[in-house]
N, C-alpha and C positions, 0 to 999 in steps of 0.2 A: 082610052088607055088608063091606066091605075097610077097612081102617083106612088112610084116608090119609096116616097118619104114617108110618106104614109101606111107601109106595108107593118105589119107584124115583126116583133123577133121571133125567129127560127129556131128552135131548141137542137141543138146539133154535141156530137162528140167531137172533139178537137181531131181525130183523126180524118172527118169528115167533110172537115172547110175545104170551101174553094170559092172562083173566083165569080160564082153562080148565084152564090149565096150574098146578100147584101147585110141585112140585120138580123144578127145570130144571137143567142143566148146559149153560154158555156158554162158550168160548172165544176169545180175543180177546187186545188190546191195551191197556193202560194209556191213555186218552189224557191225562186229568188227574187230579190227586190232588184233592180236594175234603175239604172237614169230614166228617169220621165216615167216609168211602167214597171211591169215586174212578168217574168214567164209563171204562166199558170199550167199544170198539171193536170189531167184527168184520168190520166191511166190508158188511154188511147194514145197519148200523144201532148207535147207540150205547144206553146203558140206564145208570142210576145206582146203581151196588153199593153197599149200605148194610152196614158193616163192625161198627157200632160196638156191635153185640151177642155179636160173638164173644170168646170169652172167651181165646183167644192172637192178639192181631189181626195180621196179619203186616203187615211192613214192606214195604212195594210202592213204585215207582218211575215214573216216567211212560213211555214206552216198554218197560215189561215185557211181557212175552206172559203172561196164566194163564188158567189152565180157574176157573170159579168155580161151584160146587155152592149153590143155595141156593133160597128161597121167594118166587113172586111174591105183592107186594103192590100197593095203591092209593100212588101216589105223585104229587102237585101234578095234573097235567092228565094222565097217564099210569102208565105203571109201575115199579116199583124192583124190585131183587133182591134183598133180606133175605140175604147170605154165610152160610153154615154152613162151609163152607169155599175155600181160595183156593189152588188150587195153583201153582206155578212152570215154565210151561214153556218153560225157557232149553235151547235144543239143540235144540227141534221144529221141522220144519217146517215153517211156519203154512199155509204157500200147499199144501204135500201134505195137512194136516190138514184145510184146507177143499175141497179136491175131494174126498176121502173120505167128508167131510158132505155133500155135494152130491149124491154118487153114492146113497148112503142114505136118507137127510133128503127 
């Protein structure tokens, strides 16, 4: 059997998560910063990144664009993303980034 710690991030649209999926990779938009995390945006759909386990939590801003690596959990009436990590991507871009998922995905 496969050790799902050890599986891949899953490149997904926020519209797409569920509880099937373990380690996702979402790209998106900052839309608000919130306690411990901040909701991220994709144009699909928004989802609630929970930050506050990562042990260098980066400094994020409300209109940042980042890719966000991490673990789906149960969260209020839906899902959260658990960050493992948050990257920065200032110079992408987003609108070429999501027809590329589109064309894949």
């Amino acid at each position: 059997m496969a050790d799902i710690r050890k599986a891949a991030f899953k490149e997904k649209f926020i519209k797409n998560l569920d509880f099937s999926d373990f380690k996702v990779a979402v790209s998106g938009v900052i839309v608000k910063i919130l306690e411990e995390g901040f909701l991220l945006g994709d144009g699909s759909g928004e989802v609630y990144v929970n930050t506050s386990r990562m042990e260098n939590q980066p400094i994020n801003k409300e209109q940042e664009n980042v890719k966000v690596f991490g673990r789906i959990t149960p969260y209020e009436s839906g899902i959260e993303l658990q960050a493992d990590i948050v990257r920065n991507l200032e110079g992408v871009d987003m609108d070429a980034l999501k027809r590329i998922k589109e064309a894949f995905l």
